[in-house]
C-alpha positions as CSV (number, residue, x, y, z in Angstrom):
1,X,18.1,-11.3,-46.9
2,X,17.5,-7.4,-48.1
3,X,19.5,-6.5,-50.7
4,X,21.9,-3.6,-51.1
5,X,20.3,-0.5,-53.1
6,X,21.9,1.6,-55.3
7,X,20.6,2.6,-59.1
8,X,22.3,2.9,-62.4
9,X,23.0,6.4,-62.1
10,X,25.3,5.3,-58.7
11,X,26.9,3.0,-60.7
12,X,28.1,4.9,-63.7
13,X,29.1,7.7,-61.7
14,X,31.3,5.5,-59.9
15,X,32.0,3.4,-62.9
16,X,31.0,0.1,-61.2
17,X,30.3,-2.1,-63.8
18,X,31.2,-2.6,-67.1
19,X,32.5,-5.6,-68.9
20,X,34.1,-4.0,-72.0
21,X,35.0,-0.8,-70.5
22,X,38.7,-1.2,-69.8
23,X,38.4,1.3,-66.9
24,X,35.2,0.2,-64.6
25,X,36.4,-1.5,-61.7
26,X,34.8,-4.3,-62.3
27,X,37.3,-4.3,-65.3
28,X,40.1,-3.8,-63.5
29,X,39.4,-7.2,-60.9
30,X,37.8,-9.2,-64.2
31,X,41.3,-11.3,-64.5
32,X,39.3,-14.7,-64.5
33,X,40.4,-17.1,-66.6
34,X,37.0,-19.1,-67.1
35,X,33.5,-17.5,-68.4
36,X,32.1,-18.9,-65.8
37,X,34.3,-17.2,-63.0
38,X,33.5,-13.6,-65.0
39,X,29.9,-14.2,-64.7
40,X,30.4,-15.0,-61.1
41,X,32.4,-12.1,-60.7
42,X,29.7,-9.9,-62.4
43,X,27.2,-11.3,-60.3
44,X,29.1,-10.4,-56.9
45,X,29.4,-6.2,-58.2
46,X,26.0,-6.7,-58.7
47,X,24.6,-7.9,-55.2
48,X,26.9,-6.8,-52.2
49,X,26.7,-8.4,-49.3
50,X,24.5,-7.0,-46.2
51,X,26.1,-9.0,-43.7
52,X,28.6,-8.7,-41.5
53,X,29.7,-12.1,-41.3
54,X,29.2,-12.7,-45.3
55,X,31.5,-9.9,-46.1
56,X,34.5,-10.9,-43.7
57,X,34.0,-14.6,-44.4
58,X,34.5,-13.4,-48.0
59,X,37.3,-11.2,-47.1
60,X,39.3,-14.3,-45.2
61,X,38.9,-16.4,-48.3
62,X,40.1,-13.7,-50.3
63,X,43.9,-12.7,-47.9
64,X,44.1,-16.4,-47.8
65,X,44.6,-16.7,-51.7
66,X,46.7,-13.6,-51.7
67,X,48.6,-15.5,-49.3
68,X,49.4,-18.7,-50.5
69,X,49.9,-17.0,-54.6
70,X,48.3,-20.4,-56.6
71,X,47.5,-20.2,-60.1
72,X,44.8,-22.7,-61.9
73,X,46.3,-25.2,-63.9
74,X,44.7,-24.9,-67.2
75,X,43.9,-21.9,-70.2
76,X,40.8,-20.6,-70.9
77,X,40.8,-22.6,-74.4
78,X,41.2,-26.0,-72.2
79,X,38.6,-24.9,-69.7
80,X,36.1,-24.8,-72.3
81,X,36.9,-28.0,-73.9
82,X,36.0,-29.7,-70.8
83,X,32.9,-27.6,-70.0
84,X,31.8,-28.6,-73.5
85,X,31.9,-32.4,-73.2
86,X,30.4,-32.3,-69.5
87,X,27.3,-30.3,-70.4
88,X,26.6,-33.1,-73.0
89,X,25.8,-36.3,-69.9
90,X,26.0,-39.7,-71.1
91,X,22.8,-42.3,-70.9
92,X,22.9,-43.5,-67.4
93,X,22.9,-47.5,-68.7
94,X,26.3,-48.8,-69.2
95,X,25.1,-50.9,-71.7
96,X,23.7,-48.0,-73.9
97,X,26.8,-45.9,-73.0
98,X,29.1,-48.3,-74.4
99,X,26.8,-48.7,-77.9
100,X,26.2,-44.9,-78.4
101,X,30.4,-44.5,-78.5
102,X,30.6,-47.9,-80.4
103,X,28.3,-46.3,-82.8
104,X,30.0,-42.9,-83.3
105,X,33.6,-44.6,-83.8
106,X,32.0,-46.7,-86.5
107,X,30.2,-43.1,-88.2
108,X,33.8,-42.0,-88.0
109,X,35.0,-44.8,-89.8
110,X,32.8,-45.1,-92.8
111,X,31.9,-41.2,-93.1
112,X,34.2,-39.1,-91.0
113,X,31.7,-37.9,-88.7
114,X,33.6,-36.0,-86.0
115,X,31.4,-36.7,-83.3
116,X,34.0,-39.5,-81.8
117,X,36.9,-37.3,-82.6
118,X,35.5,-34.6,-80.4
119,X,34.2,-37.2,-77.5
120,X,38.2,-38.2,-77.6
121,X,39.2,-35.1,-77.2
122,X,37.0,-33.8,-75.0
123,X,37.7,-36.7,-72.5
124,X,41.5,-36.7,-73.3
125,X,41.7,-32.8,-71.8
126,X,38.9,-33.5,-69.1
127,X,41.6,-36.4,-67.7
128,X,44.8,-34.0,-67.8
129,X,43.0,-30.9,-66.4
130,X,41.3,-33.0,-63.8
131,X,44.6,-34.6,-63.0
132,X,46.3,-30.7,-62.7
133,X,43.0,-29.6,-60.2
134,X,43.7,-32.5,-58.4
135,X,47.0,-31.6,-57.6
136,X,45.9,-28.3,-56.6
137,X,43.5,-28.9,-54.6
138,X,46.1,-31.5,-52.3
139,X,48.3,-28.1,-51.8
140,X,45.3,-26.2,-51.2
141,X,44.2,-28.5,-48.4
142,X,47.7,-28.3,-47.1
143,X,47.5,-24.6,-47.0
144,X,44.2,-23.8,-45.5
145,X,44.7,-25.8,-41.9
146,X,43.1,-23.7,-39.5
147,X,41.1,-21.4,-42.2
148,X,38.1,-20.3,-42.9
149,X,38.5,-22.3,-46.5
150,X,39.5,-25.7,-45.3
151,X,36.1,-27.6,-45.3
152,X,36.1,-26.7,-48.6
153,X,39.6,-27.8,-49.5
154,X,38.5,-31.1,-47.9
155,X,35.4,-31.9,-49.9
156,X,37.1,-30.9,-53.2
157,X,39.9,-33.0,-52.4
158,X,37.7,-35.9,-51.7
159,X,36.0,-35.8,-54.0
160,X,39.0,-35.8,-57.2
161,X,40.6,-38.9,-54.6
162,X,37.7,-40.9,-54.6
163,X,37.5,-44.8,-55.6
164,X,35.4,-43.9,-58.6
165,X,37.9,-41.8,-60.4
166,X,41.1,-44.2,-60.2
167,X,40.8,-45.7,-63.2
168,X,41.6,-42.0,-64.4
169,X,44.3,-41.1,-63.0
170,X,45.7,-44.6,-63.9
171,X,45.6,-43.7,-67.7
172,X,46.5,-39.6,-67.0
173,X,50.2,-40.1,-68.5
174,X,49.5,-42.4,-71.3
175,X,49.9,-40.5,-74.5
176,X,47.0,-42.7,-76.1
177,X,43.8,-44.2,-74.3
178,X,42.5,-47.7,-76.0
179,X,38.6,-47.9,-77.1
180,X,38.1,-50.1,-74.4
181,X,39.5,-47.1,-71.6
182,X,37.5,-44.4,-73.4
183,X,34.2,-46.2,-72.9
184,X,34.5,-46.9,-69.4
185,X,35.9,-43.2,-68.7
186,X,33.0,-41.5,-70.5
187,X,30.9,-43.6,-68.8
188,X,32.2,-42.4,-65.3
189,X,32.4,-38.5,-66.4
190,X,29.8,-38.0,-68.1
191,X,26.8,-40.4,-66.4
192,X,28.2,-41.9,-63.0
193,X,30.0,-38.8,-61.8
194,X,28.3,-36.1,-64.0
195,X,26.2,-34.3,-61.1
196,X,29.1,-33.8,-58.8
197,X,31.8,-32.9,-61.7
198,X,29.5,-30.3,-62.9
199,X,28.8,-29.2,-59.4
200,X,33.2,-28.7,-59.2
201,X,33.1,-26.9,-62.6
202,X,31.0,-24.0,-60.6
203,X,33.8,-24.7,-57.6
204,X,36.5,-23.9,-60.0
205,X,34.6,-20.8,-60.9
206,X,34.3,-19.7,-57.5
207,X,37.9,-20.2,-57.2
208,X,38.7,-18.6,-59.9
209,X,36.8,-15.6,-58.5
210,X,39.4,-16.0,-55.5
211,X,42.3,-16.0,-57.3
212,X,42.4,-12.9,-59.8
213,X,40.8,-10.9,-56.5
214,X,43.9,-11.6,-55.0
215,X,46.6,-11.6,-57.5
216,X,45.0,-7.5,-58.2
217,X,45.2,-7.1,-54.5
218,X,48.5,-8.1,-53.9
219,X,49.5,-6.5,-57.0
220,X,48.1,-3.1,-55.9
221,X,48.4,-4.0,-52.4
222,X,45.1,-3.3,-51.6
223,X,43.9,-4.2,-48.0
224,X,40.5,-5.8,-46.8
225,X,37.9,-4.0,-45.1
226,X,36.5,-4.7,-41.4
227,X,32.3,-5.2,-41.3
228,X,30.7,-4.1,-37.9
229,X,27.6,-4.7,-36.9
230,X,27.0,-1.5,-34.4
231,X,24.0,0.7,-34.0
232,X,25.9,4.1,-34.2
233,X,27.3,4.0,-37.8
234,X,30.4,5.0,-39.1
235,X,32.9,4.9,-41.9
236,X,36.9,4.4,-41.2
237,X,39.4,4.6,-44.0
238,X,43.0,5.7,-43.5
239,X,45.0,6.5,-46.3
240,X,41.8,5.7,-49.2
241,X,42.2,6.5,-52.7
242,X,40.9,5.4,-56.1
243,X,41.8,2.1,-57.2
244,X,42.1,2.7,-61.0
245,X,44.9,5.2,-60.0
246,X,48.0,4.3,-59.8
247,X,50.4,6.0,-57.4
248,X,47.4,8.2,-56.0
249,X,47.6,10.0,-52.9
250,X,45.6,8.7,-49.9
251,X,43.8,10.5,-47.5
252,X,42.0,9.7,-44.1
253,X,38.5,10.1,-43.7
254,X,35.8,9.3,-41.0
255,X,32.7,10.1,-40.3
256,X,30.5,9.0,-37.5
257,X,27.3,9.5,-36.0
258,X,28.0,12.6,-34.0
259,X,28.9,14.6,-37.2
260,X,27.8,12.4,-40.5
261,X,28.0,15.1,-43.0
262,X,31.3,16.2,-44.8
263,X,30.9,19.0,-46.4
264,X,34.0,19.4,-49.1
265,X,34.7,22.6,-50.7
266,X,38.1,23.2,-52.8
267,X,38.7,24.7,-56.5
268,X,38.1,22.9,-59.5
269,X,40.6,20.5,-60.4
270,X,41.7,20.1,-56.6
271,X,40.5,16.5,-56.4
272,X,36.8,17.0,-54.8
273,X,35.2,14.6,-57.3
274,X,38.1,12.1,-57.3
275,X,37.9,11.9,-53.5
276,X,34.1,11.4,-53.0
277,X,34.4,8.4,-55.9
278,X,37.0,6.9,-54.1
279,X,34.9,7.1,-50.7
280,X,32.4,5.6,-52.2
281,X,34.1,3.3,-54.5
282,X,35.9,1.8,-50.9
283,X,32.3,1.5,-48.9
284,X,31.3,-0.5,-52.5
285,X,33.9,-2.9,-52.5
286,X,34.0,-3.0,-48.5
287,X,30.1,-4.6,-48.9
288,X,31.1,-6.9,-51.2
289,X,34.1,-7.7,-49.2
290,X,36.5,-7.2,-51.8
291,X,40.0,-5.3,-51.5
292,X,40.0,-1.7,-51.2
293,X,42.5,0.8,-51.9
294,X,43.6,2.2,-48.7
295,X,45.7,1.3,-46.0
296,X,42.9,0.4,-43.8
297,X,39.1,0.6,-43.7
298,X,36.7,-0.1,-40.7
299,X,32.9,0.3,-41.5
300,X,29.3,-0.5,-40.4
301,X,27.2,-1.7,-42.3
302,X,25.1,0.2,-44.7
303,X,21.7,-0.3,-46.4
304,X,22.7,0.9,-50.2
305,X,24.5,3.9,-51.6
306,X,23.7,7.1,-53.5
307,X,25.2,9.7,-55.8
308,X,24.9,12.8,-58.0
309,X,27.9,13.3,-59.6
310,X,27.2,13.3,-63.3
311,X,23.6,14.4,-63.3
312,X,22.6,14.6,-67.2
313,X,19.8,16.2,-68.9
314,X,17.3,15.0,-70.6
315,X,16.2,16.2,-74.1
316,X,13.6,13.2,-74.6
317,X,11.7,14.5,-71.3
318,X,12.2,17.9,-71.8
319,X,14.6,18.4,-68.7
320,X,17.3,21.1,-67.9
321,X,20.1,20.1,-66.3
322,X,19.1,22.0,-63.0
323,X,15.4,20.1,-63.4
324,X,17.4,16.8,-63.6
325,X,19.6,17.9,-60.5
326,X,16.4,19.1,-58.7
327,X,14.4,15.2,-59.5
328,X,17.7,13.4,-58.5
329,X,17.9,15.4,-55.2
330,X,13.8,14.6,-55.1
331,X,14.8,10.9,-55.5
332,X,17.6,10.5,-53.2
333,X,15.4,12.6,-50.1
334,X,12.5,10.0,-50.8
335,X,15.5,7.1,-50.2
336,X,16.5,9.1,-47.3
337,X,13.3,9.6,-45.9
338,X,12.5,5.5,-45.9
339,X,14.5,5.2,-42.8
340,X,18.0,3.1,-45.0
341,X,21.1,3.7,-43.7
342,X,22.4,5.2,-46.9
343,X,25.6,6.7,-47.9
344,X,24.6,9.8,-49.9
345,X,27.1,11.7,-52.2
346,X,26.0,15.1,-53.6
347,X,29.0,17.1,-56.2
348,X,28.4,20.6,-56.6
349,X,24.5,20.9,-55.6
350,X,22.3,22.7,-58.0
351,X,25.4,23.7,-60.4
352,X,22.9,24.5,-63.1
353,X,21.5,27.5,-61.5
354,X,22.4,30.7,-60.5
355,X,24.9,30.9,-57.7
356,X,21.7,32.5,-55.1
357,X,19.6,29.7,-55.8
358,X,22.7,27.1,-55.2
359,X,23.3,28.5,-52.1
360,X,20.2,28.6,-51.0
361,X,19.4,24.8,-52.2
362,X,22.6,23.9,-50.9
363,X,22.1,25.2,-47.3
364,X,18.1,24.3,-47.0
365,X,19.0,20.9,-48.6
366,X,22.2,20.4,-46.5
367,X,20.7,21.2,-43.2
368,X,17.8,19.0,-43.6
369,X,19.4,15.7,-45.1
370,X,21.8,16.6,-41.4
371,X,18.6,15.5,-39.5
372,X,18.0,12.8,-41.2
373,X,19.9,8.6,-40.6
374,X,22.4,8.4,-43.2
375,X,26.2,9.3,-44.3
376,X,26.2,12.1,-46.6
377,X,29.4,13.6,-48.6
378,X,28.9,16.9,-49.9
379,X,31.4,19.0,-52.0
380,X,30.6,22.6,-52.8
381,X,32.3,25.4,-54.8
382,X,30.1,28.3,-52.6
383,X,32.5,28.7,-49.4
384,X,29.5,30.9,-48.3
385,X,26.9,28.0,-47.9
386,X,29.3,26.2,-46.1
387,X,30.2,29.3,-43.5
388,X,26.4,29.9,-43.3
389,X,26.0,25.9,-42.3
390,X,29.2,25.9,-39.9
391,X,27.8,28.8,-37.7
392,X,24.0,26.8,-37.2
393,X,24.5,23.2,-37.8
394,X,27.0,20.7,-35.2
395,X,26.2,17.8,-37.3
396,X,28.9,18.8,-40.3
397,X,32.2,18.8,-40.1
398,X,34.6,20.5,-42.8
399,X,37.3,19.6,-44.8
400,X,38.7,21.0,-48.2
401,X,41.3,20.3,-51.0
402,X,44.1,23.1,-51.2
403,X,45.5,25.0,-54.4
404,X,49.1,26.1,-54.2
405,X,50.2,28.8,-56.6
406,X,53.9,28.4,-58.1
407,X,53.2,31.5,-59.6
408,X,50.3,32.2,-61.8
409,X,50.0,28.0,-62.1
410,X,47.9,26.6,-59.7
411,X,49.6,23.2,-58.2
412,X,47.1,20.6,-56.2
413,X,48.3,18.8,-53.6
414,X,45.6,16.3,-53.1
415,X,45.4,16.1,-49.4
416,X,42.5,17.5,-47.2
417,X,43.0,20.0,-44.8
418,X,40.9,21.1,-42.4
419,X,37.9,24.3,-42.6
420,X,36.6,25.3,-45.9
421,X,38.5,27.7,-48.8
422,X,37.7,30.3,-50.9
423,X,40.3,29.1,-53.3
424,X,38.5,30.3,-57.0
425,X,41.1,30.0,-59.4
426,X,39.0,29.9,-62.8
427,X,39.6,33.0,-64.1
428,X,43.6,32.3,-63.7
429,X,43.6,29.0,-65.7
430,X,41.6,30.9,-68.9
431,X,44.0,33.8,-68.6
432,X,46.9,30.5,-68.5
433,X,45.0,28.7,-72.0
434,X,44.7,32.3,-73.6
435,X,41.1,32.0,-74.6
436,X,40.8,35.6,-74.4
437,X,43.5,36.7,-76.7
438,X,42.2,33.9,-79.0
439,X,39.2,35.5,-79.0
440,X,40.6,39.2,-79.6
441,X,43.3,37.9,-82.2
């Protein structure tokens, strides 16, 4: 299957990934409980899905968790206990099962090795959390009749209600297990049954993937985007805004085939940059089929996304800031030019130029990627490139972010408006910081 494309310059303008930065939005779904479900998380923002039918069975699984509001049964600090004494498997002859614990008791006696201690233990928490997953997993079977999750329900279930655990679950309220208990348990967990418990630890992973997706959705209320598979591509989102904002304003944007560039234009501060990241952020997370923050998204599939939002320069190569605009612009054409079906996000072409060599980069630039397959977002502070555009090219269509004076403040209401502005209120918010009279004084 082809992979989704993107680069690390996509991802940290959008602020993708991130483990330990508390405001990636990979952060703000990471509420697994187990190491194992955070790696599996990680590994999802890392490869979105490219089909249709992968991303809305994936978006079922997820609305039915959010719907049924389970929990797992353990902590972290359990969890590991367990995962500990199943990644060390027990000989697979009864005989020498039942000496190699004889033998570590005995060490325990005469020189207080722990190894027998921890073996106790170990098996003593793998019985009670075992014996809470079971009981999950009955309700969860109950619950997912006639959904997409139910075979899965089914085997797991099985599986913890099988003949070969029984003797378990007879011994999962006693407060003490005899010598004799402990050596037929271990022998079941960790040699008879090891393969297929080990093969539930990476369920319970999954599942805890499932659950903190849905506890953030339902939290944020979040909704789950619709795949299509459809030659003329498009993008669908009603009411979209960041995630990692709470309270944000949403806005409604398509764009289709007949026009597939939006060209953006609004003063700084109006929310130009904020909007494209959300765009983006939602077309992300819709290819993973994860929850987006909108009030509803429809889109077709696409091949990889894009961006220049945060272009730096480079003093080790010896590049300007305009050199590393004009090499990411380079990069992104040759993407372009390959034939994907890419969504492309330019902020601000060319910013570290002169404003005649912007606009004409922007329009020349502009005008061709139009020609060319692909969704492309483009935001601009020259109102002129984007007249010059309007009056020669059918396949943009314009939007832009309004400023509302109260005053000499500038206010920003945050929602799009149709046409392009020649709000430039710069020069009013210096005069508002008095950097000049600072300067004088």
């Amino acid at each position: 299957m082809k992979e989704f494309v993107t680069d690390k310059q996509t991802l940290d303008d959008l602020n993708i990934l991130g483990r330990y930065k508390t405001n990636s939005i990979f952060s703000l779904f990471n509420q697994t409980v187990t190491m194992g479900g955070s790696r599996l998380l990680e590994k999802m923002f890392q490869h979105p899905l490219t089909s249709s039918d992968a991303i809305n069975t994936r978006t079922e699984i997820f609305a039915f968790f959010e719907r049924i509001k389970v929990s797992l049964p353990f902590d972290a600090d359990d969890f590991e206990v367990v995962e500990n004494y199943l990644r060390s498997p027990q000989s697979g002859n009864r005989l020498v099962a039942a000496m190699n614990i004889t033998k570590s008791r005995l060490l325990n006696y005469l020189i207080n090795d722990k190894e027998y201690l921890v073996l106790q233990a170990g098996l003593h928490m793998t019985i009670e959390v075992l014996s809470r997953v079971k009981e999950l997993f009955a309700v969860i079977e109950k619950e997912s009749v006639n959904t997409i999750y139910h075979g899965k329900a089914v085997k797991l279930n099985s599986l913890l209600s099988g003949r070969h655990l029984y003797p378990l679950w007879q011994c999962a309220d006693q407060q003490q297990i005899t010598f004799k208990q402990i050596v037929k348990l271990d022998y079941v967990i960790r040699s008879l049954l090891n393969e297929q418990l080990n093969n539930l630890i990476r369920d319970l992973y999954e599942l805890d993937v499932y659950i903190a997706v849905s506890d953030v959705s339902r939290e944020r209320s979040f909704v789950y985007g619709k795949a299509e598979d459809r030659e003329d591509k498009f993008i669908d989102l009603k009411g979209v805004y960041h995630p990692c904002i709470p309270n944000a304003i949403g806005n409604d944007v398509y764009i289709g085939n007949e026009k597939n560039v939006f060209f953006l234009t609004g003063a700084n501060m109006a929310g130009k940059s904020t909007l494209m990241k959300s765009i983006a952020t939602s077309v992300y997370l819709g290819h993973m089929g994860f929850p987006v923050a909108a009030r509803e998204m429809t889109f077709s599939l696409h091949d990889g996304i894009y961006t220049s939002i945060n272009v730096p320069d480079n003093l080790a190569m010896g590049y300007s800031h305009f050199y590393a605009e004009v090499l990411r612009v380079k990069h992104v054409a040759e993407e372009v030019a390959s034939g994907k079906q890419l969504l492309i996000i330019f902020d601000e072409l060319f910013k570290g130029t002169n404003v005649k060599d912007a606009y004409d980069g922007t329009v020349s630039i502009v005008d061709a990627f139009s020609r060319k397959k692909g969704t492309f977002i483009i935001s601009t502070h020259i109102m002129e490139a984007g007249e010059t555009l309007r009056a020669s090219n059918k396949k943009l269509f314009f939007k832009y972010l309004p400023t509302i004076m109260a005053g000499h403040i500038p206010t920003y209401p945050y929602i799009l408006e149709d046409g392009i502005t020649d709000d430039r209120h710069g020069m009013i918010i210096i005069k508002n910081e008095g950097i000049l009279e600072i300067i004088n004084s």
